[in-house]
N, C-alpha and C positions, 0 to 999 in steps of 0.2 A: 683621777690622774690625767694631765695631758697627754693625748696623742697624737700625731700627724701622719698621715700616712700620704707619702708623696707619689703625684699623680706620673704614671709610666707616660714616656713620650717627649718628655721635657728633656730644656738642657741642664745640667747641672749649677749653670749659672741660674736658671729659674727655679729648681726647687731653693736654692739657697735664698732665692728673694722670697717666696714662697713661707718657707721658714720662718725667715725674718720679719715679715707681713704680721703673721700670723699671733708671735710672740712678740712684736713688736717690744713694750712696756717691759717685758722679765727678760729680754736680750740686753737692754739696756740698762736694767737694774743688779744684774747678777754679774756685768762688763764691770759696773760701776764699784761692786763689793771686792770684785776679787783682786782688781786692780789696787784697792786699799789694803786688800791682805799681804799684797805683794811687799808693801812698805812698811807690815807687821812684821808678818813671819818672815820675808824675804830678808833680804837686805838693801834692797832701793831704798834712796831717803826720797825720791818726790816721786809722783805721776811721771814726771816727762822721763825718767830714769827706766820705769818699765815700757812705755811705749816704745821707748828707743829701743828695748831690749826686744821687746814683741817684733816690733817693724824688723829685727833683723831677724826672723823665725818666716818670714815670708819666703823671700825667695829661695827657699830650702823646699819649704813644702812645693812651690809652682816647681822644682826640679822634680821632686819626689811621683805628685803625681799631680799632672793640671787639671784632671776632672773637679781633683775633692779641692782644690787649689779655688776654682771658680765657684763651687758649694759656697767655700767659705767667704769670699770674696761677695757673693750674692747673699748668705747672711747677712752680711754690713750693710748692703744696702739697702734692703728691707728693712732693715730694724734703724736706719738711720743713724749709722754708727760708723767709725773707722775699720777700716780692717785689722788693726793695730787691737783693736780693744776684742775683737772676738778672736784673736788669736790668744790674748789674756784670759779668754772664759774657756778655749779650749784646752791652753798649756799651761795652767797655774802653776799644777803641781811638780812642773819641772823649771819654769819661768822662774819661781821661788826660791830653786835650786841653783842658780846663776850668779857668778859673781856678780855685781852691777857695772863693774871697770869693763868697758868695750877693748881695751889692750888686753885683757886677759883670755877674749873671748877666744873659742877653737872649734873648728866643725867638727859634728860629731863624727867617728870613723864608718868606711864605708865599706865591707866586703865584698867579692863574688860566689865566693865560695859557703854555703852555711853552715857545712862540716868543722870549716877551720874559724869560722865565726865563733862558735860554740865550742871550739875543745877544752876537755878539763873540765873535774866536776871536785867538787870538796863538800866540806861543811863549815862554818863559820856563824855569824850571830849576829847582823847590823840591820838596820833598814828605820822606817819614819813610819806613822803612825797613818789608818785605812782600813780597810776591807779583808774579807775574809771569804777565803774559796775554796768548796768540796767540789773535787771532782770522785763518781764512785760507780761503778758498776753494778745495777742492780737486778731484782727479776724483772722489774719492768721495764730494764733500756740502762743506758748507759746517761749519768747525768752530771749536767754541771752545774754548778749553781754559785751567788757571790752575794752579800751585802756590798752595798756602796756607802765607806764613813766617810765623811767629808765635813768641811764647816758646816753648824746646825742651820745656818743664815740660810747654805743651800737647798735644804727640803721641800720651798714653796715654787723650784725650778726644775726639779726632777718630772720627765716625760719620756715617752714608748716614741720612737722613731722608725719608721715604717718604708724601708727605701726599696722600691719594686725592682724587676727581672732588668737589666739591661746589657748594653755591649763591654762592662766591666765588668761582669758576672750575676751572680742568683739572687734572685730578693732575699730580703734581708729583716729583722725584727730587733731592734736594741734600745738599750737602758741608755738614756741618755740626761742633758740638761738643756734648755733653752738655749741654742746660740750654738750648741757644740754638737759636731758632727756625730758623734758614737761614742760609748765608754765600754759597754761590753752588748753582744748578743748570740744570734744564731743566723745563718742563713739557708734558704729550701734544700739546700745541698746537705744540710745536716751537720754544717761545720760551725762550733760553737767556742766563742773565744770570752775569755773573761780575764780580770787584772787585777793587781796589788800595788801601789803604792812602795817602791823602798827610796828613802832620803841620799842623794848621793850626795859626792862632795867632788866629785870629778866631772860634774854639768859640762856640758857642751852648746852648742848653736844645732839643734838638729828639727827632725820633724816632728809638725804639733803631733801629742800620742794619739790620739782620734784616728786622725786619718790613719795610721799604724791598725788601729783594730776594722776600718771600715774596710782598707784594702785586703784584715786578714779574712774578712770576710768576705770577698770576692773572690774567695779561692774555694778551690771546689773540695779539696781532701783536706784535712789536717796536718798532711807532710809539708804541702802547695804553702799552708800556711805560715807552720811551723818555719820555712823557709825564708819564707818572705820577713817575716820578722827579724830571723837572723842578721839580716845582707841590709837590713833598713840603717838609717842614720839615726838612732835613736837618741835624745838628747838627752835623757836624765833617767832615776830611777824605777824600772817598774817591775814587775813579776806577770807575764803571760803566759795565760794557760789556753792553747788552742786544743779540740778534741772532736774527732767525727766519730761513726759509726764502726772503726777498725781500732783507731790508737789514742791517744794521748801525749803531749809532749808539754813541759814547762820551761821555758827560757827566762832565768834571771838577766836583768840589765843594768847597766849604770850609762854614766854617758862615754864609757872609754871601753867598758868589758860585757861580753854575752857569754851566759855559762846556759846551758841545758839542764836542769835538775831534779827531771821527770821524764820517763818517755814508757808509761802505762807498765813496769814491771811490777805494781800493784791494784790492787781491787778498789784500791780509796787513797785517797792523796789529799792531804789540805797544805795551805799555805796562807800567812798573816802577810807582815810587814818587817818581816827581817829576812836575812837572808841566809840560804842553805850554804851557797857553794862562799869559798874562803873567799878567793881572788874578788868576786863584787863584794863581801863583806867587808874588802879592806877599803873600799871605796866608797862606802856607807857608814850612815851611823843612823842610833838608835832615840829620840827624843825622850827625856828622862820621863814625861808622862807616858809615854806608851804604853797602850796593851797587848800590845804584840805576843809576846811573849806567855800571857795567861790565857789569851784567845786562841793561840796555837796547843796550848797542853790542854786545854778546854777540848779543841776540836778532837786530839786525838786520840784523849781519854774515852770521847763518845763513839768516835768510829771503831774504837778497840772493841767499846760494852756491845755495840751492835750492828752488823752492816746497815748501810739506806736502804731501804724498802720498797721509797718509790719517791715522786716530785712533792708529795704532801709531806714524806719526811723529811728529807731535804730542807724543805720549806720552813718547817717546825726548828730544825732543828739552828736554821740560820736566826732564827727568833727567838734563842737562847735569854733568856738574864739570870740566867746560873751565874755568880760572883760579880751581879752587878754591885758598881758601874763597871767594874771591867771585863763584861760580859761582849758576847758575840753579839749582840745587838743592846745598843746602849745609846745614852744622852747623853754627856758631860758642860752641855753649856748650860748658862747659869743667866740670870739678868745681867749680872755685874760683867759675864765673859758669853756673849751671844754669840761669837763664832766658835765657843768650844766645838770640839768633834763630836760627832752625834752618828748613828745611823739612819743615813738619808734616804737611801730605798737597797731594795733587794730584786734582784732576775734570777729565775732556774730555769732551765732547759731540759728537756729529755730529747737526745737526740735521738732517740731511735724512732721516738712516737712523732715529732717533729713536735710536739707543746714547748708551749714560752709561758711564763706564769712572771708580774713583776710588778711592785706596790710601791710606792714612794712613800719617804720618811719613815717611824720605825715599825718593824714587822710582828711583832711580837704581837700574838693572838689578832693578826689582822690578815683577814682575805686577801690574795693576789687577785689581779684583773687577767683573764686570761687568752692567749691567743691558739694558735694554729699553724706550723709551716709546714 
Protein backbone atom coordinates (compact mmCIF):
# COMPACT_ATOMS: atom_id res chain seq x y z
CA UNK A 1 0.00 0.00 0.00
CA UNK A 2 1.17 3.61 -0.65
CA UNK A 3 2.57 5.80 1.99
CA UNK A 4 3.87 9.25 2.48
CA UNK A 5 4.91 10.53 5.19
CA UNK A 6 5.46 14.38 4.97
CA UNK A 7 8.51 15.86 5.98
CA UNK A 8 8.21 18.34 9.33
CA UNK A 9 9.46 21.86 8.56
CA UNK A 10 7.62 22.50 5.42
CA UNK A 11 4.99 24.83 4.27
CA UNK A 12 1.79 23.46 3.66
CA UNK A 13 2.00 24.69 0.22
CA UNK A 14 5.06 22.31 -0.18
CA UNK A 15 3.78 19.09 1.31
CA UNK A 16 0.88 19.61 -1.10
CA UNK A 17 3.45 19.81 -3.95
CA UNK A 18 5.24 17.02 -2.42
CA UNK A 19 2.11 14.93 -2.50
CA UNK A 20 1.43 15.79 -5.73
CA UNK A 21 5.04 14.97 -7.10
CA UNK A 22 4.93 11.90 -5.63
CA UNK A 23 1.58 10.59 -6.95
CA UNK A 24 1.72 12.44 -9.76
CA UNK A 25 0.09 9.72 -12.47
CA UNK A 26 -3.01 8.44 -9.77
CA UNK A 27 -3.78 12.27 -8.92
CA UNK A 28 -4.53 12.66 -12.20
CA UNK A 29 -6.05 9.50 -12.96
CA UNK A 30 -8.48 9.20 -9.90
CA UNK A 31 -9.25 13.45 -10.80
CA UNK A 32 -10.07 12.05 -14.07
CA UNK A 33 -12.60 9.03 -12.90
CA UNK A 34 -14.35 10.83 -10.40
CA UNK A 35 -14.88 13.70 -12.35
CA UNK A 36 -16.74 11.11 -14.86
CA UNK A 37 -18.63 9.74 -11.88
CA UNK A 38 -19.92 13.07 -11.16
CA UNK A 39 -21.90 12.98 -14.78
CA UNK A 40 -23.01 9.30 -13.77
CA UNK A 41 -24.14 9.27 -10.47
CA UNK A 42 -24.37 13.04 -10.11
CA UNK A 43 -26.39 14.99 -12.00
CA UNK A 44 -23.77 17.20 -14.17
CA UNK A 45 -24.41 16.44 -17.84
CA UNK A 46 -20.62 17.71 -19.02
CA UNK A 47 -17.07 18.12 -17.30
CA UNK A 48 -17.30 21.80 -17.40
CA UNK A 49 -20.62 21.63 -15.25
CA UNK A 50 -18.51 19.97 -12.26
CA UNK A 51 -15.63 21.99 -12.49
CA UNK A 52 -17.74 24.88 -12.26
CA UNK A 53 -19.26 23.25 -9.35
CA UNK A 54 -15.66 22.37 -7.76
CA UNK A 55 -14.21 25.91 -8.52
CA UNK A 56 -16.97 27.23 -6.41
CA UNK A 57 -16.02 24.76 -3.29
CA UNK A 58 -12.71 26.73 -3.23
CA UNK A 59 -13.09 29.89 -1.69
CA UNK A 60 -14.98 28.27 1.13
CA UNK A 61 -12.30 25.96 2.02
CA UNK A 62 -9.32 29.29 1.79
CA UNK A 63 -12.09 30.80 4.31
CA UNK A 64 -12.39 27.70 6.43
CA UNK A 65 -8.75 27.13 6.80
CA UNK A 66 -5.81 28.43 4.53
CA UNK A 67 -3.26 26.01 5.68
CA UNK A 68 -5.21 22.82 4.17
CA UNK A 69 -6.47 25.52 1.53
CA UNK A 70 -2.58 25.78 0.23
CA UNK A 71 -2.15 21.72 0.85
CA UNK A 72 -4.63 21.34 -1.55
CA UNK A 73 -3.78 24.01 -3.94
CA UNK A 74 -0.08 22.59 -3.85
CA UNK A 75 -1.57 19.01 -4.75
CA UNK A 76 -2.58 20.56 -8.13
CA UNK A 77 0.49 21.55 -8.82
CA UNK A 78 2.46 18.89 -8.24
CA UNK A 79 0.53 16.56 -9.96
CA UNK A 80 -0.09 19.04 -12.82
CA UNK A 81 -3.56 19.39 -12.46
CA UNK A 82 -6.20 22.28 -11.71
CA UNK A 83 -7.30 23.05 -8.43
CA UNK A 84 -10.86 22.44 -9.64
CA UNK A 85 -10.14 18.70 -10.30
CA UNK A 86 -8.53 17.88 -6.80
CA UNK A 87 -11.13 19.38 -5.17
CA UNK A 88 -13.33 16.80 -7.42
CA UNK A 89 -10.96 13.86 -5.95
CA UNK A 90 -11.40 15.32 -2.40
CA UNK A 91 -15.46 16.18 -2.45
CA UNK A 92 -16.99 13.69 -4.82
CA UNK A 93 -19.20 12.31 -2.60
CA UNK A 94 -20.85 15.55 -1.71
CA UNK A 95 -19.99 17.37 -5.17
CA UNK A 96 -22.43 14.40 -6.40
CA UNK A 97 -24.81 15.58 -4.15
CA UNK A 98 -25.30 19.23 -5.84
CA UNK A 99 -27.69 20.32 -7.86
CA UNK A 100 -25.77 21.34 -11.06
CA UNK A 101 -27.97 24.88 -11.59
CA UNK A 102 -25.45 27.54 -9.92
CA UNK A 103 -29.07 29.66 -9.11
CA UNK A 104 -29.94 26.90 -6.81
CA UNK A 105 -26.60 26.82 -5.18
CA UNK A 106 -26.68 27.99 -0.97
CA UNK A 107 -23.78 28.10 1.44
CA UNK A 108 -23.67 25.76 3.67
CA UNK A 109 -24.84 26.99 7.29
CA UNK A 110 -22.49 28.23 9.65
CA UNK A 111 -22.74 28.30 13.58
CA UNK A 112 -20.82 29.53 16.82
CA UNK A 113 -22.29 27.68 18.98
CA UNK A 114 -21.97 23.68 18.77
CA UNK A 115 -24.45 22.90 21.41
CA UNK A 116 -27.09 24.60 19.39
CA UNK A 117 -25.47 23.31 16.10
CA UNK A 118 -26.48 19.76 17.20
CA UNK A 119 -29.66 20.01 19.33
CA UNK A 120 -32.25 17.32 19.02
CA UNK A 121 -31.66 13.63 18.40
CA UNK A 122 -34.48 11.24 16.99
CA UNK A 123 -34.51 8.08 14.95
CA UNK A 124 -35.41 7.82 11.40
CA UNK A 125 -34.00 5.64 8.20
CA UNK A 126 -32.16 7.46 5.04
CA UNK A 127 -28.79 7.86 3.91
CA UNK A 128 -26.55 6.53 0.53
CA UNK A 129 -24.50 3.74 0.26
CA UNK A 130 -20.40 3.35 2.09
CA UNK A 131 -18.59 2.41 5.00
CA UNK A 132 -19.13 0.87 8.12
CA UNK A 133 -17.82 2.04 11.70
CA UNK A 134 -17.35 0.22 15.20
CA UNK A 135 -16.46 2.16 17.71
CA UNK A 136 -16.07 -0.13 21.13
CA UNK A 137 -14.57 -0.19 24.44
CA UNK A 138 -12.32 -2.92 24.98
CA UNK A 139 -9.84 -4.84 27.55
CA UNK A 140 -7.41 -3.62 25.46
CA UNK A 141 -8.28 0.26 24.82
CA UNK A 142 -10.91 1.81 23.52
CA UNK A 143 -11.17 1.42 19.50
CA UNK A 144 -12.17 2.68 16.46
CA UNK A 145 -12.28 1.34 13.40
CA UNK A 146 -14.10 1.76 9.60
CA UNK A 147 -14.03 0.14 6.18
CA UNK A 148 -13.75 2.64 3.31
CA UNK A 149 -16.62 1.45 0.25
CA UNK A 150 -16.25 3.47 -2.46
CA UNK A 151 -16.30 3.00 -6.45
CA UNK A 152 -14.24 -0.49 -6.93
CA UNK A 153 -12.23 1.78 -9.77
CA UNK A 154 -10.83 3.50 -6.43
CA UNK A 155 -8.85 0.57 -4.79
CA UNK A 156 -5.59 1.04 -6.78
CA UNK A 157 -5.50 4.82 -5.02
CA UNK A 158 -6.12 4.04 -1.56
CA UNK A 159 -2.65 5.19 0.79
CA UNK A 160 -1.59 5.93 4.60
CA UNK A 161 -0.87 9.69 4.99
CA UNK A 162 1.46 10.70 7.36
CA UNK A 163 1.25 14.49 8.37
CA UNK A 164 3.90 15.40 11.22
CA UNK A 165 3.75 17.72 14.68
CA UNK A 166 3.07 21.28 13.63
CA UNK A 167 1.65 24.89 14.55
CA UNK A 168 -1.87 23.43 13.70
CA UNK A 169 -1.62 20.80 16.04
CA UNK A 170 -0.29 16.82 16.73
CA UNK A 171 0.85 14.52 13.92
CA UNK A 172 -1.27 12.81 12.57
CA UNK A 173 -1.75 8.92 10.70
CA UNK A 174 -4.84 8.59 7.96
CA UNK A 175 -6.56 6.39 5.53
CA UNK A 176 -6.58 8.43 2.62
CA UNK A 177 -6.67 8.44 -1.49
CA UNK A 178 -3.98 9.98 -3.87
CA UNK A 179 -4.83 13.79 -4.24
CA UNK A 180 -6.98 13.91 -1.02
CA UNK A 181 -6.07 15.30 2.07
CA UNK A 182 -7.54 12.69 4.69
CA UNK A 183 -10.73 10.53 5.07
CA UNK A 184 -10.41 9.15 8.40
CA UNK A 185 -7.43 8.57 11.12
CA UNK A 186 -5.72 9.20 14.56
CA UNK A 187 -3.59 11.72 15.68
CA UNK A 188 -0.40 11.39 18.72
CA UNK A 189 -2.98 13.04 20.96
CA UNK A 190 -5.01 9.94 20.67
CA UNK A 191 -7.89 11.59 18.90
CA UNK A 192 -9.43 9.35 16.42
CA UNK A 193 -11.94 10.33 13.87
CA UNK A 194 -13.59 8.09 11.31
CA UNK A 195 -16.85 8.56 8.72
CA UNK A 196 -20.03 7.45 6.91
CA UNK A 197 -21.21 8.51 3.79
CA UNK A 198 -25.24 9.44 3.97
CA UNK A 199 -26.92 10.75 0.48
CA UNK A 200 -28.44 14.17 1.08
CA UNK A 201 -30.81 15.99 -0.98
CA UNK A 202 -30.27 19.41 0.87
CA UNK A 203 -26.31 19.73 -0.68
CA UNK A 204 -24.91 22.92 -0.20
CA UNK A 205 -21.49 25.03 -1.38
CA UNK A 206 -19.46 24.14 1.74
CA UNK A 207 -16.11 22.71 2.88
CA UNK A 208 -14.27 19.87 0.94
CA UNK A 209 -15.01 17.04 3.83
CA UNK A 210 -11.23 16.21 4.21
CA UNK A 211 -10.10 19.07 5.39
CA UNK A 212 -13.18 18.70 8.01
CA UNK A 213 -11.48 15.37 9.42
CA UNK A 214 -7.75 16.78 9.02
CA UNK A 215 -8.77 19.83 11.18
CA UNK A 216 -10.64 17.18 13.30
CA UNK A 217 -7.59 15.94 13.80
CA UNK A 218 -5.71 18.91 14.99
CA UNK A 219 -7.50 18.89 17.98
CA UNK A 220 -6.24 17.65 20.90
CA UNK A 221 -9.64 16.02 22.78
CA UNK A 222 -12.42 14.60 21.28
CA UNK A 223 -14.85 17.31 22.66
CA UNK A 224 -12.11 20.06 20.76
CA UNK A 225 -13.15 18.00 17.93
CA UNK A 226 -16.45 17.06 18.27
CA UNK A 227 -16.79 20.89 18.21
CA UNK A 228 -15.16 21.80 15.45
CA UNK A 229 -17.19 19.65 13.34
CA UNK A 230 -20.39 21.08 14.60
CA UNK A 231 -19.69 25.05 13.98
CA UNK A 232 -17.92 23.79 10.35
CA UNK A 233 -19.89 24.56 6.85
CA UNK A 234 -20.48 21.23 5.97
CA UNK A 235 -21.63 20.77 2.52
CA UNK A 236 -23.38 17.52 2.13
CA UNK A 237 -24.04 14.19 3.85
CA UNK A 238 -21.81 12.47 6.17
CA UNK A 239 -21.82 10.62 9.66
CA UNK A 240 -18.62 11.60 12.02
CA UNK A 241 -17.46 9.62 14.62
CA UNK A 242 -14.60 11.47 16.53
CA UNK A 243 -13.39 9.49 20.03
CA UNK A 244 -10.27 10.00 22.44
CA UNK A 245 -9.11 8.32 25.44
CA UNK A 246 -12.21 9.89 27.71
CA UNK A 247 -15.38 9.94 25.23
CA UNK A 248 -16.89 9.47 22.14
CA UNK A 249 -19.29 11.52 20.24
CA UNK A 250 -21.30 10.91 16.68
CA UNK A 251 -22.63 13.88 14.63
CA UNK A 252 -25.00 13.06 11.69
CA UNK A 253 -24.92 15.84 8.91
CA UNK A 254 -26.61 17.00 5.72
CA UNK A 255 -25.95 20.06 4.16
CA UNK A 256 -28.58 22.22 6.23
CA UNK A 257 -28.72 19.93 9.72
CA UNK A 258 -26.27 18.49 12.47
CA UNK A 259 -27.76 16.17 14.96
CA UNK A 260 -25.37 14.35 17.58
CA UNK A 261 -26.32 10.71 17.79
CA UNK A 262 -23.77 9.19 19.98
CA UNK A 263 -21.97 10.67 22.81
CA UNK A 264 -20.21 7.20 24.38
CA UNK A 265 -23.58 6.19 26.60
CA UNK A 266 -22.56 2.65 25.29
CA UNK A 267 -19.69 0.03 25.23
CA UNK A 268 -20.15 -0.40 21.30
CA UNK A 269 -21.79 1.69 18.82
CA UNK A 270 -21.76 1.06 14.94
CA UNK A 271 -23.12 2.96 12.22
CA UNK A 272 -23.70 2.38 8.09
CA UNK A 273 -25.10 4.77 5.74
CA UNK A 274 -28.44 5.71 6.85
CA UNK A 275 -29.41 7.76 9.41
CA UNK A 276 -30.26 7.59 13.14
CA UNK A 277 -31.67 10.98 13.98
CA UNK A 278 -35.40 11.89 11.88
CA UNK A 279 -34.58 15.58 11.02
CA UNK A 280 -31.28 14.50 8.73
CA UNK A 281 -33.30 11.48 7.62
CA UNK A 282 -35.83 13.69 6.25
CA UNK A 283 -32.99 15.24 4.18
CA UNK A 284 -31.65 12.05 3.09
CA UNK A 285 -32.36 9.12 1.08
CA UNK A 286 -31.50 5.65 0.72
CA UNK A 287 -30.21 4.33 -2.87
CA UNK A 288 -32.40 1.13 -3.63
CA UNK A 289 -29.04 -1.01 -3.88
CA UNK A 290 -27.90 -0.31 -0.60
CA UNK A 291 -26.64 -2.31 2.00
CA UNK A 292 -26.95 -0.12 4.62
CA UNK A 293 -29.43 -1.56 6.26
CA UNK A 294 -28.17 -5.46 6.28
CA UNK A 295 -24.62 -4.18 7.29
CA UNK A 296 -26.04 -2.28 10.16
CA UNK A 297 -28.26 -5.47 11.54
CA UNK A 298 -25.02 -7.49 10.63
CA UNK A 299 -22.95 -5.14 12.84
CA UNK A 300 -25.22 -5.29 15.77
CA UNK A 301 -26.13 -8.83 15.79
CA UNK A 302 -22.31 -9.37 16.22
CA UNK A 303 -21.60 -6.69 18.86
CA UNK A 304 -24.62 -8.19 20.86
CA UNK A 305 -23.10 -12.10 20.36
CA UNK A 306 -19.78 -10.69 21.68
CA UNK A 307 -17.87 -7.62 22.83
CA UNK A 308 -14.33 -6.70 20.73
CA UNK A 309 -11.55 -8.07 22.28
CA UNK A 310 -9.11 -6.18 20.91
CA UNK A 311 -7.72 -4.41 17.17
CA UNK A 312 -7.41 -7.99 15.62
CA UNK A 313 -10.97 -8.34 16.38
CA UNK A 314 -12.18 -5.42 15.16
CA UNK A 315 -10.18 -6.04 12.23
CA UNK A 316 -11.76 -9.52 11.52
CA UNK A 317 -14.69 -8.60 12.27
CA UNK A 318 -14.68 -5.41 9.56
CA UNK A 319 -13.62 -8.41 7.10
CA UNK A 320 -17.00 -9.93 7.55
CA UNK A 321 -18.70 -11.71 4.20
CA UNK A 322 -21.36 -13.13 6.28
CA UNK A 323 -24.51 -12.51 3.63
CA UNK A 324 -22.14 -11.62 0.99
CA UNK A 325 -22.59 -9.52 -1.30
CA UNK A 326 -24.28 -7.61 1.06
CA UNK A 327 -21.78 -8.24 3.67
CA UNK A 328 -19.56 -5.65 5.76
CA UNK A 329 -16.72 -6.06 3.40
CA UNK A 330 -17.86 -6.78 -0.08
CA UNK A 331 -17.28 -6.27 -4.08
CA UNK A 332 -20.18 -5.55 -6.11
CA UNK A 333 -18.54 -4.40 -9.35
CA UNK A 334 -18.76 -6.38 -12.16
CA UNK A 335 -16.87 -6.11 -15.79
CA UNK A 336 -19.92 -4.89 -17.21
CA UNK A 337 -20.39 -2.17 -13.92
CA UNK A 338 -16.52 -1.41 -12.83
CA UNK A 339 -17.33 1.43 -10.52
CA UNK A 340 -19.81 -0.90 -8.66
CA UNK A 341 -19.14 -0.18 -4.82
CA UNK A 342 -16.56 -2.45 -3.38
CA UNK A 343 -14.77 -2.35 -0.22
CA UNK A 344 -11.64 -0.33 -0.97
CA UNK A 345 -9.63 -0.42 2.26
CA UNK A 346 -10.20 -0.48 6.08
CA UNK A 347 -8.21 1.67 9.33
CA UNK A 348 -8.54 0.61 13.03
CA UNK A 349 -7.20 2.57 15.73
CA UNK A 350 -6.68 1.72 19.45
CA UNK A 351 -6.47 4.82 21.01
CA UNK A 352 -5.27 3.94 24.11
CA UNK A 353 -2.19 1.86 22.81
CA UNK A 354 -1.82 4.71 20.03
CA UNK A 355 -1.76 1.62 17.12
CA UNK A 356 -3.20 2.39 13.54
CA UNK A 357 -3.51 -0.91 11.60
CA UNK A 358 -4.93 -0.11 7.66
CA UNK A 359 -4.98 -2.24 4.16
CA UNK A 360 -6.33 -1.19 1.09
CA UNK A 361 -8.98 -2.83 -1.05
CA UNK A 362 -10.83 -5.75 0.43
CA UNK A 363 -9.83 -7.00 4.05
CA UNK A 364 -11.29 -10.10 4.28
CA UNK A 365 -8.44 -12.66 5.54
CA UNK A 366 -5.78 -10.00 4.56
CA UNK A 367 -3.12 -8.44 6.96
CA UNK A 368 -3.08 -4.69 7.99
CA UNK A 369 0.27 -2.79 7.46
CA UNK A 370 0.86 -1.45 10.72
CA UNK A 371 1.89 1.74 12.49
CA UNK A 372 2.55 3.52 15.94
CA UNK A 373 1.33 6.99 17.45
Amino acid sequence: MRTLDLPAGKSAREWGRIHGECFRGEVKALAAIRTYLCTKVGGFKDREQVMAAAKAHLPVLERYHRGLYEELVGIAEGAVCSPEEIVVSNHYTDLRDLDPDPKKWRPAPVVDDPNAAITGQGAGGLGGDGCSVIWAESPTGRILAQTWDMHATAIPYVMVLGVPESEDGPAARLLTVTGCLGMAGMNAARVGAAINNLFSTDATLGVVWPAVVRRALQQDTAQAARDLIATSPIGSGHHYMVADRKTAFAIEASGTRRREVFHGERRAYCHTNHCLDGEVAARSKVPETSTTFDRMKWLEADLDRAPVRDLDDAWHRLGSEDGWPRSVCTNMATPESPHGAATCGAIAMNLDTGDVWAQQGLIHNVAPEKWQL
